[in-house]
Backbone as JSON, one array per atom type, in Angstrom:
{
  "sequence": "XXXXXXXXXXXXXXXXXXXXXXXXXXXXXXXXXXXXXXXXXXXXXXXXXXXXXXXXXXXXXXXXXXXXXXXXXXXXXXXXXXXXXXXXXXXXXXXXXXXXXXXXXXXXXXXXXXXXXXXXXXXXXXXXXXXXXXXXXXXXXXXXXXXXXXXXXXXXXXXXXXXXXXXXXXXXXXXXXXXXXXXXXXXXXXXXXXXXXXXXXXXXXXXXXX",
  "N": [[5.58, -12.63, 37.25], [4.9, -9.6, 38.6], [4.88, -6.55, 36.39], [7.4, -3.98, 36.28], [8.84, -0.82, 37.63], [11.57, 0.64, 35.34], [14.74, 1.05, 36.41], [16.02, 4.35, 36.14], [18.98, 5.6, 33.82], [20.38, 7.6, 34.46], [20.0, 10.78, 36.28], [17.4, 13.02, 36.92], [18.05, 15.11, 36.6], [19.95, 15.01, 34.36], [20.14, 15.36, 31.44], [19.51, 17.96, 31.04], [19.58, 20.92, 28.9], [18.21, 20.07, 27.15], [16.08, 18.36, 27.95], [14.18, 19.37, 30.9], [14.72, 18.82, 34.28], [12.64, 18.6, 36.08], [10.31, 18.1, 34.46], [11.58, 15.64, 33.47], [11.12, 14.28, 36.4], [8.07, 14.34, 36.6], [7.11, 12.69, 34.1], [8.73, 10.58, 34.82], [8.52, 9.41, 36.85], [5.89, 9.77, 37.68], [3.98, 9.41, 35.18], [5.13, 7.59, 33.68], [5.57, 5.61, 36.06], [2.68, 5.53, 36.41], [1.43, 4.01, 34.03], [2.74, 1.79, 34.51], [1.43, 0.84, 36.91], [-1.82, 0.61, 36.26], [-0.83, -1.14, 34.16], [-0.48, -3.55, 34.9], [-2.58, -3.96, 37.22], [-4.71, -4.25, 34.74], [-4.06, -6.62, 33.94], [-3.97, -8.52, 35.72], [-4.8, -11.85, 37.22], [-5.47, -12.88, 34.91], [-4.51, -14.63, 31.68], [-2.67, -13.04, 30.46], [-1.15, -12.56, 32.78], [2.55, -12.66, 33.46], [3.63, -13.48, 30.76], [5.69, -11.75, 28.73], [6.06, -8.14, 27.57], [6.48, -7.58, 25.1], [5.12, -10.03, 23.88], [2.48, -9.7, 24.76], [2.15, -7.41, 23.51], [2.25, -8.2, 20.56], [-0.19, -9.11, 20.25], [-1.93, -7.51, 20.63], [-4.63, -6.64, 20.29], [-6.5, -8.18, 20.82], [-6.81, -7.78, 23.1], [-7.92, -5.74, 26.09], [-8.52, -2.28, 26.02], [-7.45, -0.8, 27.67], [-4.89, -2.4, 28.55], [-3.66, -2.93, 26.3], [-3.59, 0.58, 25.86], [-1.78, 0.71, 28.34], [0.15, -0.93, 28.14], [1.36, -0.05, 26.22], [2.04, 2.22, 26.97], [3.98, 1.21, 28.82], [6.15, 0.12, 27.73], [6.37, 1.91, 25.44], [8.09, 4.15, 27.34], [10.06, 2.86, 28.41], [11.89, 1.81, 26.33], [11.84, 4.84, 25.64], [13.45, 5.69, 27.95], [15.85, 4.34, 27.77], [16.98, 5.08, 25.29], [18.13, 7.45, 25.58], [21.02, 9.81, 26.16], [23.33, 11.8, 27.99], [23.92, 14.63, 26.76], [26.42, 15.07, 24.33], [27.58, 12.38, 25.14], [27.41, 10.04, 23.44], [28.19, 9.05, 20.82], [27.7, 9.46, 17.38], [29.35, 7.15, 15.01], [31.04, 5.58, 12.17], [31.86, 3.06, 13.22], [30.23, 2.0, 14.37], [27.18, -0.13, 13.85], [24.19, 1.11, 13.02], [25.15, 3.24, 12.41], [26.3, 2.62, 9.57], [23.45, 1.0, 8.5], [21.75, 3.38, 8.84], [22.91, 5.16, 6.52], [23.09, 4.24, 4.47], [20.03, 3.14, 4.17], [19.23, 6.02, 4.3], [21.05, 7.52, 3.29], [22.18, 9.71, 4.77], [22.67, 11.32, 7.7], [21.6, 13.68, 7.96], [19.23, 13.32, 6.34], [18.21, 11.35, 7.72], [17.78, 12.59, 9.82], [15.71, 14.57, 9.11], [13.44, 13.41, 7.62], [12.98, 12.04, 10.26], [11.95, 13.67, 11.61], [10.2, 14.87, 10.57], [8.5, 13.35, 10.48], [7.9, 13.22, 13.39], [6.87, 15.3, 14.01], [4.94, 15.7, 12.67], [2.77, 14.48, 13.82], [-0.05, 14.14, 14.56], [-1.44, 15.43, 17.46], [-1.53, 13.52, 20.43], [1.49, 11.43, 20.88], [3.93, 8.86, 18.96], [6.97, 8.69, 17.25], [8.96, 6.56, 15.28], [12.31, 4.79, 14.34], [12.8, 2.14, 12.81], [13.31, -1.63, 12.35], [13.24, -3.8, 9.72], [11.6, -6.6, 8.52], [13.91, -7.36, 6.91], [15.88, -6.39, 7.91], [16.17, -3.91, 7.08], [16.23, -0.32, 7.82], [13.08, 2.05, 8.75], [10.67, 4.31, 8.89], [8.3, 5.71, 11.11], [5.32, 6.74, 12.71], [3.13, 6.86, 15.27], [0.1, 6.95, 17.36], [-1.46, 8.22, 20.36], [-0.46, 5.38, 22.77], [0.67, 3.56, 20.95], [2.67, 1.6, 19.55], [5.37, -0.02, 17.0], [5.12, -3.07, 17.35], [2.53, -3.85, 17.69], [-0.59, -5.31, 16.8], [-2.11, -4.19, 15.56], [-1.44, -2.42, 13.37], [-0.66, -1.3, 10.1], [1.96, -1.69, 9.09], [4.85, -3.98, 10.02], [7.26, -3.76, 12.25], [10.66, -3.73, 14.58], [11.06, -1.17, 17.05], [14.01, 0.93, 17.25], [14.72, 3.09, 17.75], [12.53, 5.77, 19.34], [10.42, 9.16, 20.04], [9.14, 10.53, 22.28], [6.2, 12.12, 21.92], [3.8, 13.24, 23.05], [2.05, 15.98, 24.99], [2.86, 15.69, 27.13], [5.71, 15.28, 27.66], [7.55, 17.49, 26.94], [6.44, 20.06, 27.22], [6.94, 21.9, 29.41], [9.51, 23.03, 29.04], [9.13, 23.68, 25.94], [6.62, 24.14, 25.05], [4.58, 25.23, 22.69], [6.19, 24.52, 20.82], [7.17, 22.07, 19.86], [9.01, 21.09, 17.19], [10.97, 22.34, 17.89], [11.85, 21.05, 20.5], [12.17, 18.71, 18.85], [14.53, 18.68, 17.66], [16.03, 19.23, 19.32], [16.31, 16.97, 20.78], [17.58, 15.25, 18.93], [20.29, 15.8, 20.44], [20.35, 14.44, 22.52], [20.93, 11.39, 22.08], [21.49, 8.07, 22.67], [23.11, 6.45, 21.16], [24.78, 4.07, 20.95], [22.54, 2.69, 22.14], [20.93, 2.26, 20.61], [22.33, 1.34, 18.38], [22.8, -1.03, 19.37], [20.55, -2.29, 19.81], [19.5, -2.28, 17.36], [21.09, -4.27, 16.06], [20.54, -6.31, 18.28], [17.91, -7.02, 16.74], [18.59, -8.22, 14.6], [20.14, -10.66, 14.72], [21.67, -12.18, 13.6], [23.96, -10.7, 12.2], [24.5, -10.56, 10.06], [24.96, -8.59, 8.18], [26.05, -6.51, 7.51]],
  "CA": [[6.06, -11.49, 38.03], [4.4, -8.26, 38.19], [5.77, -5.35, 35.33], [7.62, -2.63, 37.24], [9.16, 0.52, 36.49], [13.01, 0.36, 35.45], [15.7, 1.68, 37.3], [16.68, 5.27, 35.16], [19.92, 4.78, 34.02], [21.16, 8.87, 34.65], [19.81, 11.57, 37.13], [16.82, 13.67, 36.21], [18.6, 16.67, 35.63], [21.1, 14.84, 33.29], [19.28, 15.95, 30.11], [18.94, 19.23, 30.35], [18.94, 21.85, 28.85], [16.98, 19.05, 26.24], [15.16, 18.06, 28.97], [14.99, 19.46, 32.13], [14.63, 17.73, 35.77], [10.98, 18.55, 36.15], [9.46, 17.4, 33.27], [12.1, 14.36, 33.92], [10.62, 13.66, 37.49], [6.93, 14.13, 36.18], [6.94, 11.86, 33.15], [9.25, 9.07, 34.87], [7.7, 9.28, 37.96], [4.08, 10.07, 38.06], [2.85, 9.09, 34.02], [5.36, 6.05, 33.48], [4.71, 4.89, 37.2], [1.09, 5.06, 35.8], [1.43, 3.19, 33.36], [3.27, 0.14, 35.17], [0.16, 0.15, 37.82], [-2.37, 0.21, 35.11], [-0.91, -2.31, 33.39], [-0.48, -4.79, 36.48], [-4.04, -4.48, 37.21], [-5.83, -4.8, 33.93], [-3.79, -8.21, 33.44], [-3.96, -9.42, 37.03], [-5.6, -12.91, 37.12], [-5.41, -13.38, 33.55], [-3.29, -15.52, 30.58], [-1.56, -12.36, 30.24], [0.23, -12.62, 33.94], [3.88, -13.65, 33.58], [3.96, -13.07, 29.27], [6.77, -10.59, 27.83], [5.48, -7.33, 27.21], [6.36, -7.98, 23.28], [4.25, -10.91, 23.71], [1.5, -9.07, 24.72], [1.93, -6.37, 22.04], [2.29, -8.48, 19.57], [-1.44, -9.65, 20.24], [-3.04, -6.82, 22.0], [-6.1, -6.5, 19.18], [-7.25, -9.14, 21.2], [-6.85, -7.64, 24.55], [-8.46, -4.36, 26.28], [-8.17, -0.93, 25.61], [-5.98, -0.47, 29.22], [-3.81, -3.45, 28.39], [-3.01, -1.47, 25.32], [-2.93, 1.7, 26.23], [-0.84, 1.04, 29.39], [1.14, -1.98, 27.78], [2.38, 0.47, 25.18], [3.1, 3.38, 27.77], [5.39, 0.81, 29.9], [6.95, -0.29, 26.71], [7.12, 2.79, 24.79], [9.03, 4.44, 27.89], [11.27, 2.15, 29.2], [12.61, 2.42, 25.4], [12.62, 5.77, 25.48], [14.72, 6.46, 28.24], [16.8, 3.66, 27.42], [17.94, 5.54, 24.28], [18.76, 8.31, 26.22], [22.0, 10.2, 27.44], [23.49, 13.36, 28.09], [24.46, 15.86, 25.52], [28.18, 14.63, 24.38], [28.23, 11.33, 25.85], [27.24, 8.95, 22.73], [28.62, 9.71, 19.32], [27.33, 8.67, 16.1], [30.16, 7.17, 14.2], [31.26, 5.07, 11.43], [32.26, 2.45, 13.71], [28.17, 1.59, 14.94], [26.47, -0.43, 12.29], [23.27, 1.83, 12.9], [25.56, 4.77, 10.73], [26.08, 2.47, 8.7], [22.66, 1.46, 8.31], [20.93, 4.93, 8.73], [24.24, 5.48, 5.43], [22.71, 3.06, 3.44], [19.04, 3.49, 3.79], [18.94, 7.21, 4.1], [22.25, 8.51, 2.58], [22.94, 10.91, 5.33], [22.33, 11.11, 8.78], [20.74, 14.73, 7.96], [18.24, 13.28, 5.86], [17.55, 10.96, 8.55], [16.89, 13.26, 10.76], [14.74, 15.39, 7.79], [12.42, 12.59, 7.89], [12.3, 11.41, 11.34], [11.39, 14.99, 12.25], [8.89, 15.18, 9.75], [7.25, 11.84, 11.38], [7.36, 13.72, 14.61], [5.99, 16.93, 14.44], [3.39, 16.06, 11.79], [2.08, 13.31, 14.58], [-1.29, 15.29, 15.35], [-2.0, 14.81, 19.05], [-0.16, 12.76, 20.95], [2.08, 9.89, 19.84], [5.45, 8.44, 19.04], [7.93, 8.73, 15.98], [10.0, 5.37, 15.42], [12.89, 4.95, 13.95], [12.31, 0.86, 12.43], [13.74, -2.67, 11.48], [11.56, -4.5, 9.47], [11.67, -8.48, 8.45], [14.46, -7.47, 5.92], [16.83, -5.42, 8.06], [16.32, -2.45, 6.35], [15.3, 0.74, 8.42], [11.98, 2.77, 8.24], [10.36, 5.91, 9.79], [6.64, 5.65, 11.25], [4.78, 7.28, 13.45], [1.77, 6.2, 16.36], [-0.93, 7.11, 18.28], [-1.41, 7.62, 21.84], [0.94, 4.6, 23.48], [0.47, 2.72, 20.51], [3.7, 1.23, 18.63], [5.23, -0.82, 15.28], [5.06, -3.64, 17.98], [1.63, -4.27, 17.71], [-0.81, -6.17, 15.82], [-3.15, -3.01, 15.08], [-0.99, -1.41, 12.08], [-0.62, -1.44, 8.65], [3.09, -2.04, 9.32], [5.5, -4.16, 11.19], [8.88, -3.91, 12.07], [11.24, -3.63, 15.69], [11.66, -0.25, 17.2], [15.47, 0.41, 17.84], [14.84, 4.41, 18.21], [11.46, 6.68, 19.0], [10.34, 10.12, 20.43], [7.6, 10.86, 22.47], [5.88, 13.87, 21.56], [2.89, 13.73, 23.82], [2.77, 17.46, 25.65], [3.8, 16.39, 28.89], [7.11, 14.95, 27.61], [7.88, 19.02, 26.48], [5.29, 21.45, 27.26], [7.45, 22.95, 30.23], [10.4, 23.96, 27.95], [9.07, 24.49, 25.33], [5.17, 24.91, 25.37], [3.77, 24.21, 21.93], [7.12, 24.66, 19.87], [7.57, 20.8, 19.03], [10.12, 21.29, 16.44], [12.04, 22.91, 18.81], [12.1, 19.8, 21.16], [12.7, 17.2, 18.15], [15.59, 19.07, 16.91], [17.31, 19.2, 20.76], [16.3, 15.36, 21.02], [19.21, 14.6, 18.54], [21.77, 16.17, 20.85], [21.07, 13.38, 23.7], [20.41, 9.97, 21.63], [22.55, 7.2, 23.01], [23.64, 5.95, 19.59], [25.34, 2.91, 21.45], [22.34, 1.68, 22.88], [20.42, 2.36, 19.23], [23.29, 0.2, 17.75], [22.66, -2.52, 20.54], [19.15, -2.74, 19.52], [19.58, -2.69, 15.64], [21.88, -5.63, 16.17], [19.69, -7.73, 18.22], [16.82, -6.89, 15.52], [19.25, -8.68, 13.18], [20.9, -11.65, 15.84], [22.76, -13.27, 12.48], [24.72, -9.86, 12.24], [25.17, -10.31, 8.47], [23.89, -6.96, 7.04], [27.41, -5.77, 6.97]],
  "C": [[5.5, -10.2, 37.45], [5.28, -7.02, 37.03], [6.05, -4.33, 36.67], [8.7, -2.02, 36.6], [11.24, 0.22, 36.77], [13.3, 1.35, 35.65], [16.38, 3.23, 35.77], [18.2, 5.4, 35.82], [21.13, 6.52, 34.42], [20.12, 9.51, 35.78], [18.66, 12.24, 36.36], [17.13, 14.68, 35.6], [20.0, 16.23, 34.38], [21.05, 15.1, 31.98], [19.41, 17.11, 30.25], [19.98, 19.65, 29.66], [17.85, 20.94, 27.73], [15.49, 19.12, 26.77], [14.93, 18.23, 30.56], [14.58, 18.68, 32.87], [13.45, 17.95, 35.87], [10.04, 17.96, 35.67], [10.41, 15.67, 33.35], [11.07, 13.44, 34.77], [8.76, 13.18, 37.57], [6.59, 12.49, 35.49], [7.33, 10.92, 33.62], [8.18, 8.63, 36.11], [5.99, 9.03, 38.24], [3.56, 9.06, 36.43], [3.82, 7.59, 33.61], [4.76, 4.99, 34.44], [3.43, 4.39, 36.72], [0.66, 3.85, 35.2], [1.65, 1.44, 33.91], [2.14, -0.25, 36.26], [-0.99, -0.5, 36.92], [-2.65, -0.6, 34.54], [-0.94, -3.24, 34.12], [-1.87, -5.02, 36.67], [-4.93, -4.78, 36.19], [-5.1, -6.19, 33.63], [-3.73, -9.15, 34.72], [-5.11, -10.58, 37.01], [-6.73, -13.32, 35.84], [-4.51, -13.94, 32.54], [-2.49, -14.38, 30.48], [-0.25, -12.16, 31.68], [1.27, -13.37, 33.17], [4.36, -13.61, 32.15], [5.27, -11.96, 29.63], [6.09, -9.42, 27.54], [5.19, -7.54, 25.55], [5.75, -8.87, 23.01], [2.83, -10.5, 23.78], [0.84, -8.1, 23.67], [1.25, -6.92, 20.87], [0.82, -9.19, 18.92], [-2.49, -8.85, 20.48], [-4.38, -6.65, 21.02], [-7.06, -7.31, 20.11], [-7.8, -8.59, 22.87], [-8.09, -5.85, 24.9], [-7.84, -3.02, 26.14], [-7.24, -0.69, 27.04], [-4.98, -1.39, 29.13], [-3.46, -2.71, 27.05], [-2.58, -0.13, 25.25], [-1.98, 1.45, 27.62], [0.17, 0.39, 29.05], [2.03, -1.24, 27.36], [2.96, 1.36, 26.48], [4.17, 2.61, 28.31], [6.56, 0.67, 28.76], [7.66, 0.83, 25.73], [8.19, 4.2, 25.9], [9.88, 4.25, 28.42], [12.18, 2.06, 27.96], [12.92, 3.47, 25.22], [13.84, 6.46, 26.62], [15.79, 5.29, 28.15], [18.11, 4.12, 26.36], [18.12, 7.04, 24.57], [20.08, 9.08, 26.66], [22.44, 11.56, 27.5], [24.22, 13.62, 27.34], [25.95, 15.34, 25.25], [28.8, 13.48, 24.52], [27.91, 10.18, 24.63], [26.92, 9.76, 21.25], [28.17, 8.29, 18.15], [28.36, 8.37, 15.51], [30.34, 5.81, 13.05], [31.27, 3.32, 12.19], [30.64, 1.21, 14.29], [27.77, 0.85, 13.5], [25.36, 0.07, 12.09], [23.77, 2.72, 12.11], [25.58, 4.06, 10.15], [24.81, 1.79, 7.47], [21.5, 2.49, 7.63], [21.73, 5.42, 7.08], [23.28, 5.05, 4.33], [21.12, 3.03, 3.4], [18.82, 4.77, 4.09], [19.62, 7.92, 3.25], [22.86, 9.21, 3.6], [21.96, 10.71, 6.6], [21.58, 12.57, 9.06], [19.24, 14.43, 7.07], [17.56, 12.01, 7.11], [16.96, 11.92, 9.42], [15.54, 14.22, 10.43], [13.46, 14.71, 8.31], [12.05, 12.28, 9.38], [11.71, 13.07, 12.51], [10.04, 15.17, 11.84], [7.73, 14.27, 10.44], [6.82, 12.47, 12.53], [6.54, 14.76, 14.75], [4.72, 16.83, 13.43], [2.32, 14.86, 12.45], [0.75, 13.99, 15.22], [-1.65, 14.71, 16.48], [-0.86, 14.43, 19.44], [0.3, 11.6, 20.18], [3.61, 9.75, 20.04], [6.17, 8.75, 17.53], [8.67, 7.71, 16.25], [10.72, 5.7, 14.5], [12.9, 2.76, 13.89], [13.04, -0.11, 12.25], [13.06, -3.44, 11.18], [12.05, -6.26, 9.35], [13.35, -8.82, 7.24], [15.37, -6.91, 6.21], [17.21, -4.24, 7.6], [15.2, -1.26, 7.62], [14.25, 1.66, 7.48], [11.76, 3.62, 9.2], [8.63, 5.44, 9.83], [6.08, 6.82, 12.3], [3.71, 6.46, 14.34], [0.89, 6.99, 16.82], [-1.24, 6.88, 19.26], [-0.16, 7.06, 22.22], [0.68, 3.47, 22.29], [2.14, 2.85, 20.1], [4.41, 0.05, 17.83], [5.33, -2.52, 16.14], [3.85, -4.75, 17.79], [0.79, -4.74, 16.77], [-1.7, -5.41, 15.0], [-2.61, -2.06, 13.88], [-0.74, -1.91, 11.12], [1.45, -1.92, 8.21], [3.8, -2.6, 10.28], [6.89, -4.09, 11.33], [9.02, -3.69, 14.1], [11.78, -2.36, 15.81], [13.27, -0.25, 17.48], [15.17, 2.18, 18.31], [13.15, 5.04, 18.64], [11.66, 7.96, 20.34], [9.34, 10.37, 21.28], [7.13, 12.54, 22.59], [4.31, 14.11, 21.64], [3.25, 14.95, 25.14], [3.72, 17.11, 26.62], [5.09, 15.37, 28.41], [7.85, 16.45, 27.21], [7.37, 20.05, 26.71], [6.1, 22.25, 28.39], [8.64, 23.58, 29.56], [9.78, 24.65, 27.46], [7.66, 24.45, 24.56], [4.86, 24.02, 24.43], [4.98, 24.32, 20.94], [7.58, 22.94, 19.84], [8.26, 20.4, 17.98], [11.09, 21.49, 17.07], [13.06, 21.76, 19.76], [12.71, 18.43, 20.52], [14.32, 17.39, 17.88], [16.29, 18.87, 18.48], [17.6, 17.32, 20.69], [17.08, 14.65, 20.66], [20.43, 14.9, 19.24], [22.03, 15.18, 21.97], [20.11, 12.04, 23.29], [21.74, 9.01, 22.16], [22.29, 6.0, 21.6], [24.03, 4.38, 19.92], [24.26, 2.04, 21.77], [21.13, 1.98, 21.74], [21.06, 1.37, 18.54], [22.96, -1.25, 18.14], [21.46, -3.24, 19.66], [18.74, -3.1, 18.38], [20.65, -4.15, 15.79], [21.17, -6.76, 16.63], [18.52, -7.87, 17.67], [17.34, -7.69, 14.42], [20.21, -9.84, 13.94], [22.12, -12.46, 14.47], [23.99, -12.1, 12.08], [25.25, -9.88, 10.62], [24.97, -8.88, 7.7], [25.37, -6.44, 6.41], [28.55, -6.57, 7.3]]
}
């Protein structure tokens, strides 16, 4: 079955002032869309029909530069607005095993963010910032290139995204131009923590960590 674009799970204008409805309707619309055509046709009437996207990833060295670059875009945005929500609506708390987690390999949920800022804004060009679980259940901070991400078989590191950013222009440039700090720092006010938690959990299916 062909890849196609998932159903967004709020309104475009439900982000703002983060994110407003424009840059919403752009990015989901026009450059994810993209992506999901893209990728449909460079794998059409090939071993990759009918695979898992993470199956694909997890190989793409092998594959073409449009099955990579579009694989990742479908993949690295259907995660990001997954971990999405509006301002207020998903609280970090004690109760999530991602705080306790993020507790335990950062110390503080300000030094997480220290670092995973630092990953973002020092990402020259375009790219992603992850937020990691590696083979050992312990979180890490990376960064990417382009639609690349810790998915794939092309890096020096592997682990399972549970969080990332995208901080190619046209996810920000109508706010807030070239201020990219500006944008990382709002980005913590609408993270859906719950569905960060979700994802660190099934990164870890034996649930022992804690």
């Amino acid at each position: 079955m062909a890849f196609q674009l998932p159903e967004l799970p709020y309104d475009f204008a439900a982000l703002e002032p983060t994110i407003d409805a424009k840059t919403m309707e752009i990015h989901y619309g026009k450059h994810h869309a993209g992506y999901v055509a893209n990728l449909n046709n460079a794998i059409a009437g090939t071993a990759l029909e009918g695979k898992k996207i993470e199956d694909i990833l997890a190989s793409v060295s092998h594959h073409s530069a449009a099955v990579r670059n579009n694989g990742g875009g479908h993949y690295n945005h259907s995660l990001f607005w997954s971990i999405l929500a509006p301002a207020g609506t998903s609280n970090f708390n004690d109760k999530l095993n991602i705080y306790k987690a993020i507790m335990r390999d950062f110390g503080s949920l300000d030094e997480f963010k220290a670092q995973f800022k630092a990953a973002a804004t020092g990402q020259f060009g375009s790219g992603w910032a992850w937020l990691c679980v590696d083979k050992n259940d312990k979180l890490f901070i990376c960064s990417t290139s382009n639609q690349d991400n810790p998915l794939m078989d092309v890096n020096s590191f592997e682990g399972t995204p549970v969080l990332g950013i995208d901080v190619w222009e046209h996810a920000y440039y109508l706010n807030y131009q070239n201020r990219r700090p500006d944008y990382v720092d709002a980005f913590f006010n609408i993270i859906n923590w719950q569905e960060v938690s979700k994802r660190f959990n099934d990164a870890n299916p034996g649930g022992s960590m804690f």
